[in-house]
C-alpha positions as CSV (number, residue, x, y, z in Angstrom):
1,X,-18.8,6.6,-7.8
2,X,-19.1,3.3,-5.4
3,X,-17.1,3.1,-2.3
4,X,-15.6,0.1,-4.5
5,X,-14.9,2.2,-7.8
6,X,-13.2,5.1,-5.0
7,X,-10.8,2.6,-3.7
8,X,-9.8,0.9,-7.0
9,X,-8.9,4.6,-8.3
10,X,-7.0,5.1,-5.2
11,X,-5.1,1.9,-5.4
12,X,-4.5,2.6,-9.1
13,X,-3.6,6.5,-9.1
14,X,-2.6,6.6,-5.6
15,X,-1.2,3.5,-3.7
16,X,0.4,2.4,-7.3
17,X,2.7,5.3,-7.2
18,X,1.3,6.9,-10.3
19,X,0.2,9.8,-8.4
20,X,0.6,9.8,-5.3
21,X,-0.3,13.7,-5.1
22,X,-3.6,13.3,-5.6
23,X,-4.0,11.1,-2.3
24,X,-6.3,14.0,-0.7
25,X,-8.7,13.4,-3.4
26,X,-9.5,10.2,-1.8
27,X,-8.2,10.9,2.0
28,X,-10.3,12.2,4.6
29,X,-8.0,14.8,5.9
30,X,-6.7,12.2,9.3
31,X,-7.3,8.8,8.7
32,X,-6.8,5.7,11.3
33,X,-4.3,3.2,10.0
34,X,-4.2,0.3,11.5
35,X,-0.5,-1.8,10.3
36,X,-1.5,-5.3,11.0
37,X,1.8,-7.0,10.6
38,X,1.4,-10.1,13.0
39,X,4.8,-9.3,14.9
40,X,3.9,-5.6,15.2
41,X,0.4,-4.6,15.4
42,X,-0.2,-0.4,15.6
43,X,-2.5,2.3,14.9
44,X,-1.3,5.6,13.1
45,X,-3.1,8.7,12.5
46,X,-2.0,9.8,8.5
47,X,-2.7,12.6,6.9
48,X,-2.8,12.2,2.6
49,X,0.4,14.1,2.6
50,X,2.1,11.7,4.8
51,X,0.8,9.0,3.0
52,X,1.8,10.3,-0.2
53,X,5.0,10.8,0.8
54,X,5.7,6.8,2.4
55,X,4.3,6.0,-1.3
56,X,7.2,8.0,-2.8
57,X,9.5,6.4,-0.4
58,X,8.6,3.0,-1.5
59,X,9.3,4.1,-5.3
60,X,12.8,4.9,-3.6
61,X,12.5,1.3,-2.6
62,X,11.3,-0.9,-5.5
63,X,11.1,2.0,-8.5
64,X,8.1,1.8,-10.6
65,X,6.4,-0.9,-9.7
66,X,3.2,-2.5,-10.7
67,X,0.2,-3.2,-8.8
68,X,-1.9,-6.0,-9.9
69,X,-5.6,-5.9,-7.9
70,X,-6.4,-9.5,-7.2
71,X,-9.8,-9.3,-5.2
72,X,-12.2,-6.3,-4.2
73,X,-15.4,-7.1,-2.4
74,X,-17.6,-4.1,-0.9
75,X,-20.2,-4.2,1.7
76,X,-21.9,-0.7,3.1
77,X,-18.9,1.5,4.2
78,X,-15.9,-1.1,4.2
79,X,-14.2,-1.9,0.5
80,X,-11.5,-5.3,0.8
81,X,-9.0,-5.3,-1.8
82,X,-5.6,-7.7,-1.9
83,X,-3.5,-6.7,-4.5
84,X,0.1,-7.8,-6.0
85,X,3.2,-5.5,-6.0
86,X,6.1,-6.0,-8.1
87,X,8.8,-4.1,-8.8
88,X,12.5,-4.3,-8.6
89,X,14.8,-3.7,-5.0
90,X,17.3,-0.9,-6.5
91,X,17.4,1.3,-2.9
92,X,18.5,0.3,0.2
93,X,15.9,-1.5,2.4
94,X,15.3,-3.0,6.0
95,X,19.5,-3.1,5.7
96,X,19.2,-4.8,2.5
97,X,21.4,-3.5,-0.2
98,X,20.0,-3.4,-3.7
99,X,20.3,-6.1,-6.0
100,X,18.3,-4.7,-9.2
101,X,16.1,-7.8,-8.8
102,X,12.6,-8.5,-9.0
103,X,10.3,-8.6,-5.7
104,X,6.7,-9.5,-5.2
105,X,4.6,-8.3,-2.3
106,X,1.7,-9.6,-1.1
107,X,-0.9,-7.2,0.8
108,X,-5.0,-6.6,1.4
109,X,-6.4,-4.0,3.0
110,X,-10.3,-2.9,4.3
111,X,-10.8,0.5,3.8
112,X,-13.8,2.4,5.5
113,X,-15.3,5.3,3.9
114,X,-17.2,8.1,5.3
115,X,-18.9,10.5,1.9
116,X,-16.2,8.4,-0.9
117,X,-13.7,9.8,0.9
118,X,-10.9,7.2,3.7
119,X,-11.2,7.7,7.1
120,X,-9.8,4.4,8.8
121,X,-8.1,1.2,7.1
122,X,-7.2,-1.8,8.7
123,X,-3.6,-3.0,6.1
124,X,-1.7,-7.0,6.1
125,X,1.1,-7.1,4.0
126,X,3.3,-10.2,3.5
127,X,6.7,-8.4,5.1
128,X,8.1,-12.3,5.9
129,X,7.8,-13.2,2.1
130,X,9.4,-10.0,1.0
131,X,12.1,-9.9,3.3
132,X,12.5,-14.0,2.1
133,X,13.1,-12.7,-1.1
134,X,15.4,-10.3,-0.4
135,X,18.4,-12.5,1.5
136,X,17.6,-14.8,-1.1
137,X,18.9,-12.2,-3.9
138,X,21.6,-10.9,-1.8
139,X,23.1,-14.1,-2.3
């Protein structure tokens, strides 16, 4: 497989919530993240088990939800990918009670891989448009 067909398996079995089990099939066994939220920049080491498990906490979050891949583009070891998340808020999150509703999320990512396998990604998600939509259906 391409570094490009590796992470579009990983976004669809893994990061989807599908499986999120089978994240050391794609996981190098520590991998750099780097969280680029604009108010809150930081680097974590993960592991595919810790990774798997803050999947299955977001399916705590918004439930099954979809992922719709918008863009990939590859070049050498780095895959970018922006994808869409919906799903609906039915726990508890960021101290916003769950209204059953439906909630987009916006995110890209670049992944680098060393042998097919995640060793360091660099992730933007859109947390301001998320947490829009959420004190707008707590109303």
């Amino acid at each position: 497989m391409t570094n490009e067909q590796v992470i579009k398996k990983f976004i669809e079995v893994v990061r989807s919530g599908y499986d999120p089990g089978q994240a050391e099939l794609f996981m190098a066994n520590e991998i750099t993240a780097h969280q680029m939220n604009s108010e809150n920049r930081m680097s974590i080491i993960r592991t595919p088990k810790n990774y798997a498990d803050h999947v299955k906490e977001m399916k705590e979050y918004f439930g099954d939800y979809m992922i719709e891949i918008e863009e990939i583009i590859s070049q050498n070891q780095k895959v970018y990918i922006r994808w869409k998340q919906t799903g609906k808020h039915i726990g508890e999150y960021e101290g916003y009670l769950p209204t059953g509703k439906e909630v987009v999320e916006i995110a890209s990512a670049v992944y680098r891989l060393e042998n097919q396998k995640i060793v360091e990604y660099w992730i933007e998600i859109d947390r301001f448009g998320l947490i829009e939509q959420l004190k707008k259906n707590q109303k």
